[in-house]
C-alpha positions as CSV (number, residue, x, y, z in Angstrom):
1,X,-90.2,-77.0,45.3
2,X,-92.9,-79.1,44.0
3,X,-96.3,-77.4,42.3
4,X,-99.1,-78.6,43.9
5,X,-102.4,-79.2,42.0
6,X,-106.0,-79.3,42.9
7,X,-108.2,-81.7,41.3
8,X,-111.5,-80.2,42.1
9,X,-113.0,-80.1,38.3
10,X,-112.4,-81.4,34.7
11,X,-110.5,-78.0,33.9
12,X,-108.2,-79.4,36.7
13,X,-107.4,-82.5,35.6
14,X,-106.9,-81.7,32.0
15,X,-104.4,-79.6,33.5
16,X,-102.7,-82.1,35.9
17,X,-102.3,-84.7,32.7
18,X,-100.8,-81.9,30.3
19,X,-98.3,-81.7,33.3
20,X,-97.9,-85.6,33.2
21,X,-97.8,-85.4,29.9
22,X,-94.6,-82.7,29.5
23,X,-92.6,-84.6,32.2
24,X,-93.5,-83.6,35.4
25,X,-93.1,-85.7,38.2
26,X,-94.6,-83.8,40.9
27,X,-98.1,-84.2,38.5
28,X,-97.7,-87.9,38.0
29,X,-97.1,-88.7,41.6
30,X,-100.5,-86.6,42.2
31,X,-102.3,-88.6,39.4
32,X,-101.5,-91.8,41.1
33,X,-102.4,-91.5,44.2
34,X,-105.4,-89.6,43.3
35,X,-106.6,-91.9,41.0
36,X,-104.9,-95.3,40.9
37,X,-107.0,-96.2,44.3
38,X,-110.1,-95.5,42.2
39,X,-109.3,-97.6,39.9
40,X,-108.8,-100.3,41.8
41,X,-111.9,-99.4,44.3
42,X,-113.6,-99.7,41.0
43,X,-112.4,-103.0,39.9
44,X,-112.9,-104.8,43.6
45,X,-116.2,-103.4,43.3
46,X,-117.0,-105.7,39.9
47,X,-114.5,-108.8,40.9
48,X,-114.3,-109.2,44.4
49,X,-110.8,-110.3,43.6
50,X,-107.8,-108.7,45.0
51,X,-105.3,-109.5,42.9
52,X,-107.0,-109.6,39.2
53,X,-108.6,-105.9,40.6
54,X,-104.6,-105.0,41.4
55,X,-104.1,-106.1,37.9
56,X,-106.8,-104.1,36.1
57,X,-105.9,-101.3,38.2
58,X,-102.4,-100.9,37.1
59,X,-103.7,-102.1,33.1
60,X,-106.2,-98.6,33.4
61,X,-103.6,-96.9,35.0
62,X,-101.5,-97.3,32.2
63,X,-104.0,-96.4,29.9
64,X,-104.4,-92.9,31.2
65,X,-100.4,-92.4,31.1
66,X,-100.7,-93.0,27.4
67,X,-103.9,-91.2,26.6
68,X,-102.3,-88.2,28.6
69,X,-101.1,-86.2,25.6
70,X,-103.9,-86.0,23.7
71,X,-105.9,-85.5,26.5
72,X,-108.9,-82.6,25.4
73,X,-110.3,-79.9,27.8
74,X,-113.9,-80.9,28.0
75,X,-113.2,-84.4,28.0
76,X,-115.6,-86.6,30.8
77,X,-113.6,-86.3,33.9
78,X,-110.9,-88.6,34.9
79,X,-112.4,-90.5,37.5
80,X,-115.4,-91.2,35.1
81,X,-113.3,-92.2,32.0
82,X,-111.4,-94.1,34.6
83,X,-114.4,-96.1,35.7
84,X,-115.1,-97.3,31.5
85,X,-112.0,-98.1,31.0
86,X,-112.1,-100.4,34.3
87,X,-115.6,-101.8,33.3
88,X,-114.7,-102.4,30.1
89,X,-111.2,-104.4,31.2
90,X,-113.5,-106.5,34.1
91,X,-115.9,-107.4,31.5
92,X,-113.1,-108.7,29.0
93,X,-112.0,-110.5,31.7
94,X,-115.3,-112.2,33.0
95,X,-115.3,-112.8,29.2
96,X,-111.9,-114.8,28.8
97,X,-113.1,-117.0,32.2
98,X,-114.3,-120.3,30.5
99,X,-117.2,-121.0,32.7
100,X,-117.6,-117.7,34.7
101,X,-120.7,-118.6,35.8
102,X,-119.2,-121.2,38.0
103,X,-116.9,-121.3,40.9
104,X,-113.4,-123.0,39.8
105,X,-110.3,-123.6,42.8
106,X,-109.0,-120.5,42.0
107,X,-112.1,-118.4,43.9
108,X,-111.9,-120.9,46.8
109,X,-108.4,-120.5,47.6
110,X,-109.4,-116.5,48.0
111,X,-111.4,-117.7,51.2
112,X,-109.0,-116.3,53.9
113,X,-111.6,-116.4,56.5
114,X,-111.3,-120.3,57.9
115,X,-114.3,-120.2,59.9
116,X,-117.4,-121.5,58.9
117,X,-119.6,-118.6,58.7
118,X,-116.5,-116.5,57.3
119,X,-115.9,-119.4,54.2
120,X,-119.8,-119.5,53.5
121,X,-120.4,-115.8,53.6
122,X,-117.4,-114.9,51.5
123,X,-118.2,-117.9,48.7
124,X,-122.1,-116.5,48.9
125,X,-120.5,-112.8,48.1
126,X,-118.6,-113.9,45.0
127,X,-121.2,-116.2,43.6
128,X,-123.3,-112.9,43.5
129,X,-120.6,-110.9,42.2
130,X,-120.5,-113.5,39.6
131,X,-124.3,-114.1,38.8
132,X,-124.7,-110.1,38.8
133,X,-121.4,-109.7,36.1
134,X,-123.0,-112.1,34.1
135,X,-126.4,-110.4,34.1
136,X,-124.4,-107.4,33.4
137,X,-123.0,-108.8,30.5
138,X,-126.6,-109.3,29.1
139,X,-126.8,-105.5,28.5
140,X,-125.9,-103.3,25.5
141,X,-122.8,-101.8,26.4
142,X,-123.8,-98.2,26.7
143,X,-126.8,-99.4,28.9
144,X,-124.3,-101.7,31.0
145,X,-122.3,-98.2,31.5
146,X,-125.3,-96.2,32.3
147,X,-126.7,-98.8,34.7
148,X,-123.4,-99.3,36.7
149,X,-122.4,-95.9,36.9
150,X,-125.4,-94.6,38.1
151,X,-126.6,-97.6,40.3
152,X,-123.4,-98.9,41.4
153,X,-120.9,-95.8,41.4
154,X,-123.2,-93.4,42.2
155,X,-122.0,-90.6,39.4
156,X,-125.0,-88.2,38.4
157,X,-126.4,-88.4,35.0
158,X,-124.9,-85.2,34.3
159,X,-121.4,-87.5,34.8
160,X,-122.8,-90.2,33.0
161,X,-123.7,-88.1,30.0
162,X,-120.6,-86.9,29.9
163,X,-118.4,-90.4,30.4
164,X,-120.8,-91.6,28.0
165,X,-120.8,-88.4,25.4
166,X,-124.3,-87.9,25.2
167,X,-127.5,-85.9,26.9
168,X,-128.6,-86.1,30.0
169,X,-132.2,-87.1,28.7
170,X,-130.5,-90.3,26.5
171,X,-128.8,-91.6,30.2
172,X,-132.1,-91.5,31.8
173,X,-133.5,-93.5,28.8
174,X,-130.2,-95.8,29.2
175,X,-130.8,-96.1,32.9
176,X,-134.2,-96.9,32.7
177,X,-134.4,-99.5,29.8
178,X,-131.0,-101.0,31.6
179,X,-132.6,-101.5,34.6
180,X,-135.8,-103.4,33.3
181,X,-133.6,-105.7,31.2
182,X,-131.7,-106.5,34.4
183,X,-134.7,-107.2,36.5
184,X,-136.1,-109.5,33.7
185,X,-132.3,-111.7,33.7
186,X,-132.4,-111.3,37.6
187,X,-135.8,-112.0,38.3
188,X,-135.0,-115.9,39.4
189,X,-132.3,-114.9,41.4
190,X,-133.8,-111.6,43.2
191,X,-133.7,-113.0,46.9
192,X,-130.0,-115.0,46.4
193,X,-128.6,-111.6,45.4
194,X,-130.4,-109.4,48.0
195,X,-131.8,-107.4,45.3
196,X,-134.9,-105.3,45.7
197,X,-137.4,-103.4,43.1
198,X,-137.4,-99.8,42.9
């Protein structure tokens, strides 16, 4: 009969991977349908696009299956080292796009809506995912990290400091200076992406 396993804290899911890790099926069937949907809820979250957030998905996904041995009690929890390594891959790939900051066929044949409204709603909502990436990209990496984790994902600076191996006082810092470089990239474009102050 199959173990099961809770997932309710880090000590839990060091433990769930040192299963993985020694062969055990039960444990890797756990870890991926606990944690492949974040993954991707992640990525669709930065891309907007199904199929590249299917991809980056499965590339993180992977990435924990190999990391799994040496896996440390202590370590950031998985969902949290999850969510760099699925930052990190949607930034490489806004990267690798030529001209990211533009539209190309490719995002208009993602338009499944034919109406009207539904075309110009859905183009609107990816040229802000888009413009926002790019701003994004403007930041240091650890303040990108803080900034979308805390503002985005909603993890606690607690989870932050941990994802990010530091104190809880140096996120706050991170968040803080993040957040007024942002403002400064987005101030042109504050009303087109519905952004507010505070």
């Amino acid at each position: 009969m199959a173990m099961p396993f809770d997932c309710d804290t880090a000590e839990d899911e060091a433990r769930l991977l040192m299963h993985f890790a020694s062969g055990d099926r039960n444990a890797a069937r756990v870890l991926t349908q606990r944690f492949a949907p974040v993954a991707f809820g992640y990525a669709m979250r930065r891309l907007g696009d199904r199929s590249v957030a299917e991809d980056i998905a499965q590339d993180a996904m992977l990435r924990l299956w190999k990391t799994a041995p040496d896996w440390q009690e202590g370590r950031a929890r998985i969902s949290t080292w999850l969510y760099q390594v699925v930052s990190n891959l949607c930034t490489d790939w806004f990267r690798r796009r030529k001209d990211y900051g533009q539209a190309g066929d490719d995002d208009l044949s993602q338009v499944v809506d034919e109406t009207h409204a539904g075309a110009e709603a859905q183009l609107q909502h990816q040229a802000r995912l888009v413009a926002l990436n790019a701003a994004l990209m403007t930041l240091p990496e650890r303040q990108r990290l803080a900034v979308e984790m805390r503002h985005i994902e909603g993890f606690s600076n607690p989870e932050i400091a941990a994802a990010l191996d530091t104190r809880v006082e140096a996120v706050e810092s991170l968040t803080a200076r993040g957040k007024r470089a942002l403002a400064k990239v987005l101030a042109e474009k504050q009303d087109e992406l519905g952004f507010q102050d505070g």
